[in-house]
C-alpha positions, 0 to 999 in steps of 0.5 A: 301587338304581337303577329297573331299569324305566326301564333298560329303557326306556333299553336297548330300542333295544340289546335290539331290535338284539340279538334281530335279530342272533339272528333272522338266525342259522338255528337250525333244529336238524339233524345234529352237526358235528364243528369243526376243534378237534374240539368237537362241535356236537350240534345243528349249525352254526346252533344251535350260533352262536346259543348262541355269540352268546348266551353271549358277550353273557352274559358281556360283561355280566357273568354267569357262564356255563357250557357242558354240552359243547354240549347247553345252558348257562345265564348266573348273577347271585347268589352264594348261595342257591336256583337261580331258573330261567329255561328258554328255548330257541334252537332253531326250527322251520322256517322254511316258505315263504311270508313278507312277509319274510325269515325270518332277516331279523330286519326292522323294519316297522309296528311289529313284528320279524319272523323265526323265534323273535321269539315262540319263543322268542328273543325271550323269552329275549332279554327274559328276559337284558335283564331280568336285566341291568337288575337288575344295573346297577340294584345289586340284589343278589338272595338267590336264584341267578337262571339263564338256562338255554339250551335247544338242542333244545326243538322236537325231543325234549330231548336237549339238556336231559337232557345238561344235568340230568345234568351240572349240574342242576336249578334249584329253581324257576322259570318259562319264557318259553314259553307264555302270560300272564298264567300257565300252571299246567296244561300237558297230557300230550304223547305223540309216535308212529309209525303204520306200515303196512309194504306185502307186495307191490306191483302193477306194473300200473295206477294207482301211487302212486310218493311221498307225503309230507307236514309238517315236524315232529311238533309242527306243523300239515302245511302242505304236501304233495306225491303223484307218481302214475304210469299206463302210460295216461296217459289215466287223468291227464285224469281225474285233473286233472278230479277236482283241478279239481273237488276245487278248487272244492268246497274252497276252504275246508274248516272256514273255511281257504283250502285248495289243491289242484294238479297238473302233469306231472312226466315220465311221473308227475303230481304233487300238491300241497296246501298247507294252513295251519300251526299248532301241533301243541297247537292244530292247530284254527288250522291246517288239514292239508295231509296230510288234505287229500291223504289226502281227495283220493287216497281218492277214486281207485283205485289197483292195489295194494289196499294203499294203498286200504286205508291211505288209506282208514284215513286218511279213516276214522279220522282225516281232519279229526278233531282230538280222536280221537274216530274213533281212539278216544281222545278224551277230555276234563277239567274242567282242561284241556279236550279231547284233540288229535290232529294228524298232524305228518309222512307219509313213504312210501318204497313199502315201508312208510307212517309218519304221525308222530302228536302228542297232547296228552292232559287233564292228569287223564287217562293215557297209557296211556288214550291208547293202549288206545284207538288200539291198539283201534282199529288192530289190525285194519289191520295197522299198527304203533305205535311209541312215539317220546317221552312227557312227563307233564301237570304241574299247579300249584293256582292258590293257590300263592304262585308262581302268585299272585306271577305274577299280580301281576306280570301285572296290575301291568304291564298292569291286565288284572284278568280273566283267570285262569291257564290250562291249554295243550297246549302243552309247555314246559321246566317238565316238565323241573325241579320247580316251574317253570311257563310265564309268557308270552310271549304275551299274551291276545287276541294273535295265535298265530303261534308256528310260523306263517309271518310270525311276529312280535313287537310291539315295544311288547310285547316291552317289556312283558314284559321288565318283567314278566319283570324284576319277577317275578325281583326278587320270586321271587328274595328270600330269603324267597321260598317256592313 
C-alpha cells in the first residue's frame, strides 16, 4: 500500500479546483423543478447540479454511486462488510449580503477559499471524497464498506434524508464532517416553531404599520429586517425619524455588536431598516438579531390598532435580546451540554396575522416536552398560537467508546492538540439521522465560526489537514475488526 498522506499533498491543487467549482454552483435549496426528461429536481436547479457534479466526480474515480430519485445519493469503496457512513450535505444557506467577495465566486485570496459552503459544508465533504480517493490510489482494500452520503436538504428540514433511509438505508456507523474537532459526542435536542398572533380587526386611522418582516431561516441569526409604516399625518414621520436618530446613537452596539438602524421615505410610507449581525441559529450570542432590534424600536411608538402594540410589546417582554429563554419560561440548563438557546430565525406579517419562526436547542438531558410547558405558560394569556414545525432528539455518546477514542487519536496525531476534550454543541448535524454516528470536524478549535456568516471561508492549510485526518480515521474505522 502506497502513502495515502503524501497523495494528499500531491492532489491538494486538484481538490482546491474541485471545491471551487462546487462553491460557483448556487446550492441555496428551493422549490422542485420538473427537467424536460420529466426527472424531478425536489430541491431545485442549483442543488440538484451540485449533486451532479459531485456524483460524476465520484464516479470518474472509480466509486460506485447511486441516486435516491434525487432526494440524496451516496459514492461506495469496498465490496464487503459493515457500511462506515460519511453524512455530508451540498446544500447552503443563504448567501446574504454584504461580502469582500463573490459569494459563489469560490475566490483564492491571503490564503483562504471563500464562498458559501467552503466550511458547511462543501468543503468537508469535498475532503471527505479526496480522502477516499487517496486511500483507493494508494491500494487499500478496506474490510468495511466506506460511504459517502450526500445530503440535499440538511439546512431546511431533512426531507432529503428521510427519502433516502427509505430506499436504501442506513450506514451502520459513521461520522459526519459537519461540526467540530477534535469530536462531538453530545449534540442537543433542536425544536423548530411557529408563534402566531392572528389579528381580528385592524384600525383604519393613525399610525399603521403596512409590513413587517425579518431573517431568512429558522436556523440563522436575523441580520436584516425591514418595517413600512404609514400616517394620514405625516407629520407623525418627523418624529419618527428623530426617534431612529436617537435610537441610532444610544445603540451602536447593543451587547459588543455594531447595530444600525435607518429609514427613508418609501412613497406616502417610511421604511425601516435594521441590520444586525448574523450567526448560527445554535449560537445565536455570536450574532445579534436585527428582528429584536425593530421589535425594541417599534415598542417605543404607538400604533392605532392595540393589536400590534400588544404583540410588540410581547415581543420585548418575553423575548427582546434573551437568548436562554429564560423571559419565555424555558430556560434551562445540564452538566453535558450546557444552557438552552432560543434565537428568533424569520418574522413574517402579512397584516392579518404575525408568525416569528422560533428555533431551540434544548440540553441533551432535558425534553422537549419541558420545552413547551413552559413556552405554552408563558403565551397562553396572549392569544398566540404555537405551531409545532419539526423536532430532532439530543443524541449522546459516552467519551470512552472505542469510536470517540479512535477520533481522538486521530485528532491529536495530526495536530499534537493533547488538550482539548470532546465537546457537546447545539449545533444539529446528519448523526441524528443513523445510529452510532457522530460529528467529527471540520472546524478546528480557536478557529473562527463563520459557518452561516457573510465571508465565510476555509483556510487552505486546514482544508489539507483535515483531509488527512479524515483519510486516517477512515482507514482505521473501516478495519475489519473495527468495533464501536
Amino acid at each position: 500500500m502506497q502513502d495515502y498522506i503524501k497523495i494528499i499533498e500531491d492532489d491538494m491543487p486538484e481538490q482546491i479546483r474541485f471545491l471551487q467549482d462546487l462553491i460557483r454552483i448556487n446550492s441555496e435549496g428551493s422549490d422542485a423543478v420538473t427537467a424536460h426528461d420529466g426527472s424531478v429536481y425536489p430541491f431545485g436547479q442549483g442543488v440538484q447540479d451540485a449533486l451532479e457534479m459531485v456524483l460524476k466526480a465520484c464516479e470518474e474515480m472509480g466509486f460506485k454511486t447511486r441516486n435516491a430519485d434525487n432526494y440524496g445519493a451516496h459514492a461506495e469503496f469496498g465490496d464487503e462488510g459493515k457500511i462506515m457512513g460519511i453524512l455530508g450535505h451540498l446544500d447552503v444557506v443563504p448567501a446574504g449580503d454584504g461580502w469582500s467577495f463573490a459569494p459563489y465566486s469560490g475566490d483564492v485570496a491571503d490564503g483562504y477559499i471563500y464562498g458559501r459552503g467552503t466550511t458547511d459544508d462543501k468543503g468537508p465533504v469535498v475532503a471527505a471524497l479526496f480522502a477516499m480517493r487517496a486511500l483507493k490510489k494508494a491500494g487499500y482494500e478496506p474490510g468495511a464498506r466506506i460511504r459517502l452520503i450526500l445530503g440535499l436538504d440538511e439546512e431546511t428540514n431533512w426531507i432529503g434524508m428521510d427519502k433516502y433511509l427509505e430506499k436504501i438505508g442506513p450506514a451502520d456507523y459513521g461520522f459526519t464532517p459537519d461540526g467540530d474537532f477534535p469530536v462531538v459526542h453530545a449534540e442537543k435536542g433542536i425544536l423548530t416553531f411557529n408563534l402566531v398572533r392572528k389579528f381580528t380587526e385592524r384600525a383604519t386611522k393613525g399610525l399603521q404599520l403596512r409590513s413587517l418582516e425579518g431573517g431568512a431561516a429558522a436556523n440563522m441569526v436575523a441580520e436584516k429586517a425591514r418595517a413600512v409604516i404609514n400616517s394620514q399625518d405625516t407629520a407623525v414621520y418627523d418624529a419618527i425619524k428623530d426617534r431612529v436618530s436617537e435610537y441610532r446613537e444610544a445603540h451602536k452596539e447593543i451587547n459588543g455588536i455594531p447595530a444600525k438602524i435607518n429609514c427613508k421615505g418609501v412613497g406616502k410610507s417610511l421604511e425601516i431598516s435594521v441590520e444586525g449581525k448574523s450567526a448560527h441559529g445554535a449560537s445565536p450570542s455570536k450574532g445579534l438579531s436585527a428582528i429584536s432590534i425593530l421589535m425594541d424600536f417599534l415598542g417605543g411608538l404607538n400604533f392605532a390598532d392595540e393589536q400590534i402594540n400588544d404583540i410588540i410589546g410581547f415581543y420585548n417582554d418575553h423575548i427582546g435580546f434573551d437568548l436562554g429563554g429564560e423571559k419565555m419560561g424555558c430556560e434551562m440548563s445540564d452538566d453535558v451540554s450546557g444552557a438552552l438557546t432560543f434565537n428568533v430565525g424569520v418574522l413574517n406579517f402579512d397584516r392579518k396575522a404575525l408568525s416569528l419562526t422560533i428555533n431551540v436547542r434544548y440540553p441533551v438531558k432535558c425534553s422537549e416536552d419541558a420545552v413547551y410547558k413552559g413556552i405554552t405558560e408563558t403565551i397562553e394569556k396572549y392569544d398566540i398560537g404555537l405551531v409545532k414545525k419539526s423536532a430532532q432528539e439530543p443524541i449522546f455518546f459516552d467519551v470512552d467508546t472505542p469510536m470517540i477514542k479512535t477520533f481522538m487519536d486521530v485528532y491529536q496525531e495530526f495536530t499534537g492538540d493533547m488538550d482539548t476534550p470532546p465537546m457537546a454543541i447545539g449545533g444539529g448535524t446528519y448523526a441524528r439521522s443513523m445510529k452510532n454516528h457522530v460529528a467529527f470536524g471540520a472546524l478546528f478549535p480557536g478557529d473562527p465560526d463563520v459557518m452561516h456568516q457573510r465571508d465565510e471561508r476555509l483556510a487552505l492549510d486546514r482544508f489539507e489537514t483535515m483531509t488527512k485526518i479524515y483519510a486516517k480515521a477512515i482507514y482505521r474505522l473501516s478495519q475489519k475488526d473495527f468495533s464501536i
